[in-house]
LOLUMLO-345051 format. One record per residue (C-alpha): residue number from 1; residue in one letter; x, y, z. Coordinates in Angstrom, 2 decimals. Layout:
<seq NUM	type A	X X	Y Y	Z Z>
...
END
This chain:
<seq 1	type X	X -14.86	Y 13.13	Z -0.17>
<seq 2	type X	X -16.65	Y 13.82	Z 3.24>
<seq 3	type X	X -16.82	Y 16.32	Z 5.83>
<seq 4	type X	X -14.86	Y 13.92	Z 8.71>
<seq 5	type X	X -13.74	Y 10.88	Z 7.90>
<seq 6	type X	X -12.22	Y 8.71	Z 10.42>
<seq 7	type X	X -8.70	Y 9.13	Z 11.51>
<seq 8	type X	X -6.42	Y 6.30	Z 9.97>
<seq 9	type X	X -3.85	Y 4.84	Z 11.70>
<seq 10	type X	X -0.71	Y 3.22	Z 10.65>
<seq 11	type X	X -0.91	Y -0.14	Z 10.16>
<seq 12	type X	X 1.46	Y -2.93	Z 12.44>
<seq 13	type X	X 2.61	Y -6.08	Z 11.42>
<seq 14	type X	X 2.43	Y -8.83	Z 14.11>
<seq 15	type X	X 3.67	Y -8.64	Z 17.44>
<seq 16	type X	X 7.08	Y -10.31	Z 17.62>
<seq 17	type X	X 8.52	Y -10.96	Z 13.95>
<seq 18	type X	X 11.76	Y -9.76	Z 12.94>
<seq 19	type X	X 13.02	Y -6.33	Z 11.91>
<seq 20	type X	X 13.91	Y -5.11	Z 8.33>
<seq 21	type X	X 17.60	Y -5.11	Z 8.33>
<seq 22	type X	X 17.57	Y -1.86	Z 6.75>
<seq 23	type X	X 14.78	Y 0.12	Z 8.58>
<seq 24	type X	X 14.57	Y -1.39	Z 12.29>
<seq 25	type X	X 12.16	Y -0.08	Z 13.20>
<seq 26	type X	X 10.06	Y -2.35	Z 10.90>
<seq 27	type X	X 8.59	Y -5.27	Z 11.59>
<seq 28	type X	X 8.35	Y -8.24	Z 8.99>
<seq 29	type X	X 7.51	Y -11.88	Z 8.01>
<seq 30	type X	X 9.42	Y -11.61	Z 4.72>
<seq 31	type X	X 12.82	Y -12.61	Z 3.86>
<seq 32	type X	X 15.31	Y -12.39	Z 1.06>
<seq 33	type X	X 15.40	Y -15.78	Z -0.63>
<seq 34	type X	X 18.93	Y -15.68	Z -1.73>
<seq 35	type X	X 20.73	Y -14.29	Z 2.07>
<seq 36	type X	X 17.51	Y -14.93	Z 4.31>
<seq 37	type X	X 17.59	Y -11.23	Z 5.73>
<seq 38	type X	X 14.37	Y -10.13	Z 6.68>
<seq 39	type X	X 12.90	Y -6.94	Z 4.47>
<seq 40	type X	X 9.83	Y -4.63	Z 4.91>
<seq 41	type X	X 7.84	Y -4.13	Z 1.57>
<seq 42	type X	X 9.77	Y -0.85	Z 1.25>
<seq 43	type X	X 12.67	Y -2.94	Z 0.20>
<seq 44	type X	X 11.21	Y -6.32	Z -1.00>
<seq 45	type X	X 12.04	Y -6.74	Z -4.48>
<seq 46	type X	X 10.32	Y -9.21	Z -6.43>
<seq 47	type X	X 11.76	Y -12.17	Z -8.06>
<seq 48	type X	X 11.51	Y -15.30	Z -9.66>
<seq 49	type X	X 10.58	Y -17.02	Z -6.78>
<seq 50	type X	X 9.58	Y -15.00	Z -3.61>
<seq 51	type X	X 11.31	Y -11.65	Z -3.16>
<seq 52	type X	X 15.16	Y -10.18	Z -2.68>
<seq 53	type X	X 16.80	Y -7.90	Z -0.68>
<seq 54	type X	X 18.09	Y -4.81	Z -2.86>
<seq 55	type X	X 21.84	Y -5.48	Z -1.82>
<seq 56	type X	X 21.48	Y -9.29	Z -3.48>
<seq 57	type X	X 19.72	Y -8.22	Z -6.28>
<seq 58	type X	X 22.15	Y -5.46	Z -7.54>
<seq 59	type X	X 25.32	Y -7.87	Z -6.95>
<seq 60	type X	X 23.46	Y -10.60	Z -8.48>
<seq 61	type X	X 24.82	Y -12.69	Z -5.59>
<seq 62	type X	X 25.00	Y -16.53	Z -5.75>
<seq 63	type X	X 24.23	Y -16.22	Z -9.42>
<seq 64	type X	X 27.16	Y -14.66	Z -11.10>
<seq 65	type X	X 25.28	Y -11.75	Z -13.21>
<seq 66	type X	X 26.41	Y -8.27	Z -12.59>
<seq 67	type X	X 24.47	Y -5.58	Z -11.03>
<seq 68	type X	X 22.66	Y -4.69	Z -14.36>
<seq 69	type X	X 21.48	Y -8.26	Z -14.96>
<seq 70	type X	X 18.34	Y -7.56	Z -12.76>
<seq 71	type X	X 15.87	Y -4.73	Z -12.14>
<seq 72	type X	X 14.79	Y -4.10	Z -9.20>
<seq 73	type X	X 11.13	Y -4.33	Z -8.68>
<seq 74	type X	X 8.32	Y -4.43	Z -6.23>
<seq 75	type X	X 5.89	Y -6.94	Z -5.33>
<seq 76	type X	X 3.23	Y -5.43	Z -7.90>
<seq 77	type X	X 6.21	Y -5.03	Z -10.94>
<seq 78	type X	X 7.15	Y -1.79	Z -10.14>
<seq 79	type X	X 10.61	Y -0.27	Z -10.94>
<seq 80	type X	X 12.22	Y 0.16	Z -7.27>
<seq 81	type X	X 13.35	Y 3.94	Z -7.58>
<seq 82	type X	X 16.09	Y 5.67	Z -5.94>
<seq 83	type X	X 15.51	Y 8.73	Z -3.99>
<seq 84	type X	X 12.57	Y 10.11	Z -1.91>
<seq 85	type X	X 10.08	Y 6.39	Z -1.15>
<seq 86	type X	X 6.92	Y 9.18	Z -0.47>
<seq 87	type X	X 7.86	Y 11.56	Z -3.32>
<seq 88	type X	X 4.26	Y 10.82	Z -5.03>
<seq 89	type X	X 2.57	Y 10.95	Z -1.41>
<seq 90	type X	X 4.45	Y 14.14	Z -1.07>
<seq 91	type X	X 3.33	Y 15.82	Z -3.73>
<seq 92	type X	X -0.75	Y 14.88	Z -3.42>
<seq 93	type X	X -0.39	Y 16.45	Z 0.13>
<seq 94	type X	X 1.27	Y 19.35	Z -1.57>
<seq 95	type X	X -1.64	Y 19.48	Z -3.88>
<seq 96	type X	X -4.52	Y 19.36	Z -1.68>
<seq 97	type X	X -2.33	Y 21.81	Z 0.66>
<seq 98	type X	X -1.94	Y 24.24	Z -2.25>
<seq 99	type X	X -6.05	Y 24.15	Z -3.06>
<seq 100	type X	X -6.67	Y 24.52	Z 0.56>
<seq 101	type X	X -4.40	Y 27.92	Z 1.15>
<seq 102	type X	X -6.24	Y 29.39	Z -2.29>
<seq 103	type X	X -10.07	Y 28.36	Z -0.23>
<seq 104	type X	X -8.56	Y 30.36	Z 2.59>
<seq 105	type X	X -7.56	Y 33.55	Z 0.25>
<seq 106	type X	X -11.07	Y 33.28	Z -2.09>
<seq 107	type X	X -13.40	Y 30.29	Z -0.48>
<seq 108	type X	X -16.58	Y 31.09	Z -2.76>
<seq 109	type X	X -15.05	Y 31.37	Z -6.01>
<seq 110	type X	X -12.15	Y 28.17	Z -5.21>
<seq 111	type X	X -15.02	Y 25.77	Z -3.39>
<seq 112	type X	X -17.74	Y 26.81	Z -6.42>
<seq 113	type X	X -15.54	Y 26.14	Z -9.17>
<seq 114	type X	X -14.07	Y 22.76	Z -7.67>
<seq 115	type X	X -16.60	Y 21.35	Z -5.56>
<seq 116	type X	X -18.39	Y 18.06	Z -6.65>
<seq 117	type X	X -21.58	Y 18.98	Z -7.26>
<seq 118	type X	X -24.30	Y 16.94	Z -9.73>
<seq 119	type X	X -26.97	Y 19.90	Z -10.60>
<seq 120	type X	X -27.51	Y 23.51	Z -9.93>
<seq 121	type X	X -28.12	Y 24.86	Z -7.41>
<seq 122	type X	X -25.69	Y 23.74	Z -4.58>
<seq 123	type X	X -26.55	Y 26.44	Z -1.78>
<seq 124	type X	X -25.25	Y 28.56	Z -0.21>
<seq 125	type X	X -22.56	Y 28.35	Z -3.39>
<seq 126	type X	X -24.06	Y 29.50	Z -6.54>
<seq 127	type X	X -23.09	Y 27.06	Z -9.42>
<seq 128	type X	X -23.98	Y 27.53	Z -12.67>
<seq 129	type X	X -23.14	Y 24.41	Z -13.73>
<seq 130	type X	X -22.21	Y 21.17	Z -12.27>
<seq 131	type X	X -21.14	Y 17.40	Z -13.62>
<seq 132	type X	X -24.73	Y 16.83	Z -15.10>
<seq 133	type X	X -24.05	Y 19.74	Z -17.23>
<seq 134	type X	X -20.35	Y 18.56	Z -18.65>
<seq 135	type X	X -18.33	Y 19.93	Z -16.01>
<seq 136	type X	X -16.90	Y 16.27	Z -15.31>
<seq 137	type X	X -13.56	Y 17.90	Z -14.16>
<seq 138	type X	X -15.56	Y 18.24	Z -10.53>
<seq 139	type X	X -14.77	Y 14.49	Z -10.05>
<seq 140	type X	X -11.39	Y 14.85	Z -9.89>
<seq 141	type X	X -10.91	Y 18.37	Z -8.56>
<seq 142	type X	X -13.54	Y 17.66	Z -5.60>
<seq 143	type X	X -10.98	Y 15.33	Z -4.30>
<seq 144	type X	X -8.57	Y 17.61	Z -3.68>
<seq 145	type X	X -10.72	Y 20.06	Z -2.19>
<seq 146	type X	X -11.45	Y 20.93	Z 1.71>
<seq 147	type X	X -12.96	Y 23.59	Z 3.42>
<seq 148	type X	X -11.91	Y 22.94	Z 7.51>
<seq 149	type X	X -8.54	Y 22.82	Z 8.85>
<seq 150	type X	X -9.27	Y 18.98	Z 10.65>
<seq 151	type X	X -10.97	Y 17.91	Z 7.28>
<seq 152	type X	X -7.71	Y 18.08	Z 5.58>
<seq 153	type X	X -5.27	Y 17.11	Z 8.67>
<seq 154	type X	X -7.64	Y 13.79	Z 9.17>
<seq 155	type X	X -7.05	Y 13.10	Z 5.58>
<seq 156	type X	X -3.57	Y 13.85	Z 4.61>
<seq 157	type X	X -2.62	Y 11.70	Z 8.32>
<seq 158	type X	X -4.21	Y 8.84	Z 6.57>
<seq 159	type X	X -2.62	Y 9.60	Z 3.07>
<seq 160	type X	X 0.54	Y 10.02	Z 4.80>
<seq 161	type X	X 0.22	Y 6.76	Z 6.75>
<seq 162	type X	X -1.20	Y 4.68	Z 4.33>
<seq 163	type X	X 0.64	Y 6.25	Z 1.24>
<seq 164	type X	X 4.40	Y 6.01	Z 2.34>
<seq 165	type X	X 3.88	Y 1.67	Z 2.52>
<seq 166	type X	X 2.01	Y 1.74	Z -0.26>
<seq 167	type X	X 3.92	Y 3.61	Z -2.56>
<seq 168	type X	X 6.76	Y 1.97	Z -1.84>
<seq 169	type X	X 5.28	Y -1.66	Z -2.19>
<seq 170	type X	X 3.35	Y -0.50	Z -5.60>
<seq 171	type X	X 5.93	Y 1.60	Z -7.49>
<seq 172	type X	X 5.01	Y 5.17	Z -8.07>
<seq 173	type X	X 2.71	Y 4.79	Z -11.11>
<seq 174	type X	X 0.55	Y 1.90	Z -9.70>
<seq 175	type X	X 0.67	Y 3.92	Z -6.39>
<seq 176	type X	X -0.61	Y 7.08	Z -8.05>
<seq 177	type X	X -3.52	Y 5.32	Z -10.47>
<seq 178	type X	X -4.61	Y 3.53	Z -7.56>
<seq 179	type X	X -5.30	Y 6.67	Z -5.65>
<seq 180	type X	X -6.71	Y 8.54	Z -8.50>
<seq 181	type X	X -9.15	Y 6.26	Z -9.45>
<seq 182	type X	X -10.28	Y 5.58	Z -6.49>
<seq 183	type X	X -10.58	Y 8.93	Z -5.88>
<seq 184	type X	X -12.51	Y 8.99	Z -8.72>
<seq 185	type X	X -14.59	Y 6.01	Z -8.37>
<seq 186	type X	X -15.52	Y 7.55	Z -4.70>
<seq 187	type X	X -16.78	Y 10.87	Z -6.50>
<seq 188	type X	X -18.63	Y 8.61	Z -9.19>
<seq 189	type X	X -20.58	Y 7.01	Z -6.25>
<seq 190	type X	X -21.50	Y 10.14	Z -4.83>
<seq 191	type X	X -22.51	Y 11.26	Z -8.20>
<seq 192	type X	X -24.85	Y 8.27	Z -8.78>
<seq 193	type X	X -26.11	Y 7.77	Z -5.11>
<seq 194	type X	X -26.47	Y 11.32	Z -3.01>
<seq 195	type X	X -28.73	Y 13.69	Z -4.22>
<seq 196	type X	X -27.61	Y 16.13	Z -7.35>
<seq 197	type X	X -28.02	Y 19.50	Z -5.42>
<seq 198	type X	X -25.63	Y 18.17	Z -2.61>
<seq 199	type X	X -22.09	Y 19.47	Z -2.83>
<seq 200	type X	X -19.23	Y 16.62	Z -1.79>
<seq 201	type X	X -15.46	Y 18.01	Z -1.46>
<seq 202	type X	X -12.40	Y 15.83	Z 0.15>
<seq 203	type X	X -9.33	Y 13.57	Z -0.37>
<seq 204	type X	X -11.50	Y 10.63	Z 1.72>
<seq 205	type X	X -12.49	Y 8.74	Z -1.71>
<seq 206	type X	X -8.84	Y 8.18	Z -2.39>
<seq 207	type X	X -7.88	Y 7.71	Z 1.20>
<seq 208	type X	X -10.47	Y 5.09	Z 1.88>
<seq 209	type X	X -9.00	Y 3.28	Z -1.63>
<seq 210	type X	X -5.63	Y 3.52	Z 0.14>
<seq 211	type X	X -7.45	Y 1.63	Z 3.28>
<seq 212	type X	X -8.52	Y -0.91	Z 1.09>
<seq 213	type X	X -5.50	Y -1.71	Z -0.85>
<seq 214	type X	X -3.61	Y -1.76	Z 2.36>
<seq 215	type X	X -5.71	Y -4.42	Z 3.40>
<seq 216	type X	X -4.77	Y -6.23	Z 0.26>
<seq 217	type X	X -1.37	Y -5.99	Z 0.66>
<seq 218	type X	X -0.82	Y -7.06	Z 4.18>
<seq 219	type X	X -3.10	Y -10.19	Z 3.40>
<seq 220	type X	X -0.94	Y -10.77	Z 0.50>
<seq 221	type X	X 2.30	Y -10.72	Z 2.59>
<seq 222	type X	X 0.70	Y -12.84	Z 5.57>
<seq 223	type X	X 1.02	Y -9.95	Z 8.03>
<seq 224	type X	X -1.06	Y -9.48	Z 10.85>
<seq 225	type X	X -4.67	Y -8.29	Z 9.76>
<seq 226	type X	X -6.39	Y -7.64	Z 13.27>
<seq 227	type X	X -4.78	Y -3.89	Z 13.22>
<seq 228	type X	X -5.74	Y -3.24	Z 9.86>
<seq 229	type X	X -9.14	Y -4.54	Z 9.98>
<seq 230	type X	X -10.22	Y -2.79	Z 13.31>
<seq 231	type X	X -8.71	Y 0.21	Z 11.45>
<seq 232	type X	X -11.28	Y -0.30	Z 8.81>
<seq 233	type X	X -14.14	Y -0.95	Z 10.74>
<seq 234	type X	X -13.39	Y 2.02	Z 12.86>
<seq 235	type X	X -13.46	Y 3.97	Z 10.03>
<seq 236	type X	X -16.49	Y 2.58	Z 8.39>
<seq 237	type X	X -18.65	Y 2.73	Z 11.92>
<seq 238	type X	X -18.02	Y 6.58	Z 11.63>
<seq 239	type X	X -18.38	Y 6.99	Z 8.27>
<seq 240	type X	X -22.51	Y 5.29	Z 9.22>
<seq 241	type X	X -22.65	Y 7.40	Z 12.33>
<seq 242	type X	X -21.10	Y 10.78	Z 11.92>
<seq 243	type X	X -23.44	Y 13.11	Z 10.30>
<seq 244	type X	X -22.15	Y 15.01	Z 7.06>
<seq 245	type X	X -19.82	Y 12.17	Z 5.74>
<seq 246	type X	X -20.25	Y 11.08	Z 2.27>
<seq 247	type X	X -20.90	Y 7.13	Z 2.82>
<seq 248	type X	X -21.13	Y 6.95	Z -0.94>
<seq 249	type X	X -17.75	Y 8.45	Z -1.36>
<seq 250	type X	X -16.11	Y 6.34	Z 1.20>
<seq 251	type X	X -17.77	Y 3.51	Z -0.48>
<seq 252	type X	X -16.89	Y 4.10	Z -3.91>
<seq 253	type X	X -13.33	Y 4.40	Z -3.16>
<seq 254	type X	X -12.82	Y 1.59	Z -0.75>
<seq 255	type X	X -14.43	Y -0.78	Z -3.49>
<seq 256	type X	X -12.40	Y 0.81	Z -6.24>
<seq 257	type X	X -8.87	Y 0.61	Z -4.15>
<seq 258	type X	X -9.11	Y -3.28	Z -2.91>
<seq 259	type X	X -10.42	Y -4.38	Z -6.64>
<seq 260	type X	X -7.50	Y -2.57	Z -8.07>
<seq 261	type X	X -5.15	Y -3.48	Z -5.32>
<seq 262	type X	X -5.55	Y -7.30	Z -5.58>
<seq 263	type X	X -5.27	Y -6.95	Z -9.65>
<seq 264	type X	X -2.04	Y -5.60	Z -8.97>
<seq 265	type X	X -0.85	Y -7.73	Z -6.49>
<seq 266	type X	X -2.04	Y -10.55	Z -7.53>
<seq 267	type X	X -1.70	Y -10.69	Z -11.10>
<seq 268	type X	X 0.52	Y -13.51	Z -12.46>
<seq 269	type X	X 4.26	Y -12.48	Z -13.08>
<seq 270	type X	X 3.64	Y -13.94	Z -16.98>
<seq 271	type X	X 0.70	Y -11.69	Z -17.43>
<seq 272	type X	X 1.09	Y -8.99	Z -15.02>
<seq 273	type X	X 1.22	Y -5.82	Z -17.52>
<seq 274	type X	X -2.53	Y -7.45	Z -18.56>
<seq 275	type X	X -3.71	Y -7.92	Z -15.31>
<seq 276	type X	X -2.94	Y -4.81	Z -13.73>
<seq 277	type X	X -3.68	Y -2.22	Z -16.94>
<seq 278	type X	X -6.94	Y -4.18	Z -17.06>
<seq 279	type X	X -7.92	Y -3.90	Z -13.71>
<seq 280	type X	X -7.52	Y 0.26	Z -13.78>
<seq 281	type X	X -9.41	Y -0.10	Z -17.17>
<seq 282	type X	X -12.12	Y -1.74	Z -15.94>
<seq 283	type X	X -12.18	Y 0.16	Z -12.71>
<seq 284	type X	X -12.22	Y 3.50	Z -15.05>
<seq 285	type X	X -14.92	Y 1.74	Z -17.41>
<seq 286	type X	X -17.56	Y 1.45	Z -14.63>
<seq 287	type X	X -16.90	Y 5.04	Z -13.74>
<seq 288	type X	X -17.51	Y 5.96	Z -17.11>
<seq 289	type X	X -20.59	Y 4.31	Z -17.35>
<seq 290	type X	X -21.79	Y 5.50	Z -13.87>
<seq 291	type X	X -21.08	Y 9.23	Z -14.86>
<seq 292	type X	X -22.80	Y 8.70	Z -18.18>
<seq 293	type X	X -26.10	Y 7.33	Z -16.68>
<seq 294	type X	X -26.54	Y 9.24	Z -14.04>
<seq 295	type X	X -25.94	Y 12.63	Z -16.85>
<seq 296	type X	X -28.69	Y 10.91	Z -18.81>
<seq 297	type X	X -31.14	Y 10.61	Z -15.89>
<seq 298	type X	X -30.77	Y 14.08	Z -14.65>
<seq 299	type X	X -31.02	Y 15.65	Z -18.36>
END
């Protein structure tokens, strides 16, 4: 949602701590309640109390259930999935790859018809109409929208490196609203707060969302949070100091991605469905509400 955002980095857990037994390359202060093998978030599965490995929970071991007694899930509820862990991460870089070749073959007509922009005109492009007119759609395809080769690399590094984790430790469907809305949210801000004319294109609303929830997460799990907090800060100091960064965008999404993050890792096993669907209502309320004031001041 910006012209450069700050490069993300992966996130580290503390110095020292164990390995996941399954990817060792992993570091982790989690283990398996039932066999006491330590397990990235990738493979966590929640239980009743703390979380399983995915080789205890499918033989049910020290319990005497069969495989199909228990589901696997994540630590947000999620259904663990077999196959690709990144397949949703995947395909938004595949997205915002595809929208990026078509600005290469026709950049006018693409970035016109897809760029965020709140009221005509948005020089040098010539809009006809833009969000305050009912073309809402621009919130949404804005985010996957960029016009420079290291606009999109700096963003699809950081959805890349802050995705894969997250996806896993979410499930895909939590993964993928959290990113959306707070892709969203990020264009709503920019919307509200930078002036109408101004046209606002890239993935960094939903990246800096990612950011946030990671943040969640890892304080959630009792990891480390120097790394991913001097990764934030980082990013914030040049999204202040660069010129031609959406702030507002950043913003937006960074707000929207650790509010829906902690409602989803948080929530309370007994009410969790509740929790969590109200937390991305809510989040997609305010944008609502944002969007429709800002339409009503600019009519």
């Amino acid at each position: 949602m910006d012209q450069a955002p700050g490069s993300p980095d992966q996130p580290q857990a503390a110095q020292g701590l164990p390995s996941c037994y399954r990817h060792p390359g992993r570091e982790t202060g989690i283990s398996c309640t039932r066999c006491e093998r330590p397990i990235c978030p990738e493979c966590m599965v929640s239980a009743s109390v703390g979380f399983q490995c995915p080789e205890c929970v499918r033989t049910g071991s020290g319990t005497g259930h069969a495989a199909s007694a228990s589901r696997p899930r994540t630590i947000a509820g999620g259904a663990v999935t077999a196959g690709d862990p990144r397949l949703i991460t995947k395909i938004l870089i595949g997205l915002n790859l595809a929208v990026f070749i078509a600005v290469l073959v026709d950049r006018q007509r693409v970035v016109s018809e897809l760029i965020l922009v709140g009221a005509w005109p948005a020089p040098p492009y010539f809009v006809v109409d833009g969000v305050a007119d009912g073309q809402w759609y621009r919130l949404l395809t804005s985010a996957f929208l960029h016009q420079e080769i290291w606009h999109i690399a700096f963003n699809m590094l950081g959805l890349w490196w802050l995705g894969g984790p997250l996806e896993a430790a979410l499930g895909r469907l939590r993964y993928l609203s959290l990113f959306l809305l707070s892709a969203l949210a990020g264009s709503a801000a920019a919307y509200l707060l930078a002036d109408p004319t101004t046209g606002t294109l890239g993935a960094s609303g939903g990246v800096f969302g990612l950011l946030g929830a990671t943040v969640v997460l890892m304080r959630r799990l009792n990891y480390d949070m120097r790394p991913v907090l001097a990764l934030l800060v980082l990013n914030l100091l040049f999204t202040f100091t660069w010129g031609g960064i959406s702030w507002q965008a950043h913003v937006g999404g960074l707000v929207a991605g650790t509010a829906i993050a902690f409602g989803m890792v948080h929530a309370p096993r007994e009410r969790r469905a509740l929790v969590q669907y109200g937390t991305c209502a809510l989040v997609l309320a305010v944008i609502v509400v944002i969007v429709v004031l800002r339409t009503a001041a600019l009519s």
